[in-house]
N, C-alpha and C positions, 0 to 999 in steps of 0.2 A: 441307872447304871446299866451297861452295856453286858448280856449274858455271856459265855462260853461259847454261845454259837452261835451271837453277834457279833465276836470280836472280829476286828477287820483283819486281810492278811498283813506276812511278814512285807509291808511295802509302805515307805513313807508317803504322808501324807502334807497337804500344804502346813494345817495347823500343828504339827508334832514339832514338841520341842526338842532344842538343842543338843547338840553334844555337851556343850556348855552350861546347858539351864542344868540345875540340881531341882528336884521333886519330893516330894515324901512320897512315904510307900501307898498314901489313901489315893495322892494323884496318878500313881502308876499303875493302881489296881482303876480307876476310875480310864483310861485312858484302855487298857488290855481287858477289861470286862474280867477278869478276875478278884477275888477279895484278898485284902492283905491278909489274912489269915493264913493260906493256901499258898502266896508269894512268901509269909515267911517260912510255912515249911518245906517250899523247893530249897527255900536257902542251906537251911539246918538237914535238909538231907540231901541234896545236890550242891553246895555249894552256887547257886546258882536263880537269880541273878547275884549279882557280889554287886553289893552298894559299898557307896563313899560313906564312910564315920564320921560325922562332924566329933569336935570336939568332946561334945557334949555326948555323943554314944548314938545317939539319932541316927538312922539310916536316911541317905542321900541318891537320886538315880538321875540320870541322863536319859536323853536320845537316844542311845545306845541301848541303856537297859529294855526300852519301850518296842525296837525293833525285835532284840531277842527273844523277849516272852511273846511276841505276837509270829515268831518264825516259829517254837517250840507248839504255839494252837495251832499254826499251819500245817505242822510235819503232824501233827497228834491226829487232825482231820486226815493224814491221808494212812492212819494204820499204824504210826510208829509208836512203839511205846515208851512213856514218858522218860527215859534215861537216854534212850536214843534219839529224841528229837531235841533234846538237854543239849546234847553231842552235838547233833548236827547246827547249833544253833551257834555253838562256842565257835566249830571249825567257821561258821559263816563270819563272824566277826573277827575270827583270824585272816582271812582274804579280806573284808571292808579297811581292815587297819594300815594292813598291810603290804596287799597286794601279790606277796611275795609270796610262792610254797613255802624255799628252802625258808623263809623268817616263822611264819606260822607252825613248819616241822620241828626248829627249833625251839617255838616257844611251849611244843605240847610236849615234847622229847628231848629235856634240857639234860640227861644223861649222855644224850648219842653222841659221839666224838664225831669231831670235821680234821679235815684233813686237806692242805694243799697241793690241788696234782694240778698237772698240764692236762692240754687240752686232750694230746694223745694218750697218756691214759683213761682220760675220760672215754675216748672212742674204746680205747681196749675191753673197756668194763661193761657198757651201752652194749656191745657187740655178744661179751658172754652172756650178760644176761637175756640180751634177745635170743640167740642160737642154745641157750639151755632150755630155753619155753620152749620152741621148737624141737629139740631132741625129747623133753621128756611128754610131749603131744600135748601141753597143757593147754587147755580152752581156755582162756582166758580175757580180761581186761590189759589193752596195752594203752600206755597214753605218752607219748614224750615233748619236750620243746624244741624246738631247732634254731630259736632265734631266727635267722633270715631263711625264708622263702626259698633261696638257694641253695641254701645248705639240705632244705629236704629235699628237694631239687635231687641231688647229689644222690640221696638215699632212697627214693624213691619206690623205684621198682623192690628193692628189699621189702620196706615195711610194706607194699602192697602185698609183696609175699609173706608177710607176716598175717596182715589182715584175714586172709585166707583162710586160716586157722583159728584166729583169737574168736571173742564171743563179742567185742565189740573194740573198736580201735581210735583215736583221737589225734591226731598231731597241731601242733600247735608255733606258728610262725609268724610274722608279719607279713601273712598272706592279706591281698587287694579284698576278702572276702569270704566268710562263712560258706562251705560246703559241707552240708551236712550230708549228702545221699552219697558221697565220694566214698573211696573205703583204700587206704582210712579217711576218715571224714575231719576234712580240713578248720581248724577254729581259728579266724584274723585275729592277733593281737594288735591296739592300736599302737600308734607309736609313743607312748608314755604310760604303755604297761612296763611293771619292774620284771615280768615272765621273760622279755626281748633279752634279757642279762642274765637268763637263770638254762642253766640242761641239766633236762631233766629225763629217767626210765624209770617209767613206774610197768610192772607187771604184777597183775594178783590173779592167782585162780587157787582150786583148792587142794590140786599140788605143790606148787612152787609160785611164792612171792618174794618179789627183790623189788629195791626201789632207791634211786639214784637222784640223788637232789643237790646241784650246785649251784653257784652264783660266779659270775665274773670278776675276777679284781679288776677297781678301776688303775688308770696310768698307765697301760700297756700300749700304750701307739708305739710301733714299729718295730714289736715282735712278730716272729715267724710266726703264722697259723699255729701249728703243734705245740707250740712252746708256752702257748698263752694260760696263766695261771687263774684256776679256778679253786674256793673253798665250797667244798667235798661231803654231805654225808652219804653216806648207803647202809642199808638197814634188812636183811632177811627174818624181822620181827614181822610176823602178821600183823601187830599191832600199826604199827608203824608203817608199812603199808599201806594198811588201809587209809592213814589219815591222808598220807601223801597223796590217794588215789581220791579223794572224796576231797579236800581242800582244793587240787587240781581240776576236777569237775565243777566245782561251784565257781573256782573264777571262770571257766570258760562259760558254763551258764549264765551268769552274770553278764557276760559282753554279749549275749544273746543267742549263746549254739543250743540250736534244738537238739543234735545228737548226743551233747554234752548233758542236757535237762533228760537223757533216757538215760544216759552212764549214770546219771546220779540218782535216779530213781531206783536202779537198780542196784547199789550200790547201800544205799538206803535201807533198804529193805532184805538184802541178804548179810548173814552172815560173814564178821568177819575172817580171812583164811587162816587155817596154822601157821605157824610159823616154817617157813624151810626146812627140811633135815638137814642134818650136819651132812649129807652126802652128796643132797644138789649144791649147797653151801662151796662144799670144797671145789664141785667141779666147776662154778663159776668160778673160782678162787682161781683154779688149773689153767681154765680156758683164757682168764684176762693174762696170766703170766704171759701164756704161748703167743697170747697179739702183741702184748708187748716189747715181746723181743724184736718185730718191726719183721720179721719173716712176713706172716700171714696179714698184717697193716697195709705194705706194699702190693699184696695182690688186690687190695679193694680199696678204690675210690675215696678219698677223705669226707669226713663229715663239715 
């Protein structure tokens, strides 16, 4: 059997079974170099990994289960401690499933209300919360999606001037190519990523976090830009947050951004932020009315 510091990493292998094959827990401990011993007590105290019940009361695992406890020895090798690479191991198989933030932030944060706004809301909101990081000097993590390559295009010179300030920055587009030394530093989405449908504003530092997660309705051919209907959450939960900012980074890791593999390292490893005060709260609240009203929208550029 395979030791603790044999075990291979969080990476499939040719021989690793299926999503589909069922295991017992002696062939999952023989496969992760762990003993079912120690698998049953992550279960009964992290819930984790969560096997399939047969009938009969038996514990069952997958492919799945096999990748996760070998991401959890990975994250352990590099410092994490075992609740946190627990963590990071679920958000990773939130994106494997998924693909999706806004589906993954759902399934971690099934309290948080959604909400259908248009498109130009969504700009009004994007906008407070990027120019409240800036007013309140927050060093931070920013990372967003823009779907097409034009639309950051469009924004460009802004989030460069955002870049300026934050502690590391990401965008994310159906750019021809990974730039990672750019700033911000560009991550390609391929063309059958579900992120091409999703806009997104995540900012975390350790004064103010806000985070901005939607998806596209399909059926909209031959609506106006502005009008176009998106479902909506936003969250000034640190908790929440954080997931949004660390699910985010691991798909772009994932598709191979090395800038993305240092957001998440560090991401990893710090602490996550408090929660907003009710007082940056309200002023992003303040600030998205005021673009709203389509005064201060017309003076800039659409997204």
């Amino acid at each position: 059997m395979l030791t603790v510091m044999d075990a291979p990493a969080a990476v499939g292998h040719a021989t690793d079974p299926s999503d589909e094959t069922l295991m017992t827990i002696g062939e999952l401990a023989e496969l992760t170099g762990l003993s079912p011993e120690l698998l049953r007590t992550w279960e009964t105290r992290f819930g984790f990994p969560r096997p399939t019940r047969l009938p009969s009361g038996h514990r069952r695992y997958t492919g799945a289960d096999v990748r996760g406890v070998r991401h959890v020895l990975q994250e352990r090798d590099r410092g994490l401690r075992l609740e946190q690479a627990i963590d990071s191991a679920r958000r990773a198989e939130d994106v494997t499933e998924n693909g999706s933030v806004y589906a993954a932030l759902s399934r971690r944060h099934p309290g948080l209300a959604s909400y259908t706004l248009t498109k130009r809301t969504l700009l009004a909101l994007s906008w407070a919360i990027e120019d409240e990081s800036t007013a309140l000097g927050a060093r931070g993590l920013l990372i967003g999606t823009f779907q097409k390559g034009r639309y950051f295009g469009q924004s460009r010179s802004r989030w460069e001037e955002l870049s300026r300030t934050a502690h590391a920055t990401l965008a994310m587009a159906d750019f021809p190519q990974h730039e990672d030394a750019s700033s911000p530093a560009r991550v390609a989405l391929p063309e059958d990523s579900p992120l091409l449908r999703e806009w997104m504003v995540v900012h975390e530092s350790s004064g103010f976090a806000a985070a901005l997660v939607a998806w596209e309705l399909p059926g909209q051919t031959g609506l106006p830009e502005p009008e176009r209907h998106f479902e909506a959450l936003w969250s000034v939960d640190g908790r929440v947050v954080r997931d949004a900012a660390v699910v985010a980074a691991q798909a772009a890791a994932a598709l191979g951004s090395r800038a993305a593999v240092d957001v998440l390292r560090h991401l990893e490893e710090a602490p996550a932020p408090p929660s907003t005060s009710l007082v940056a709260a309200n002023a992003v609240f303040n600030r998205m009315v005021a673009y709203t009203d389509g005064t201060t929208l017309r003076g800039r550029r659409p997204r």
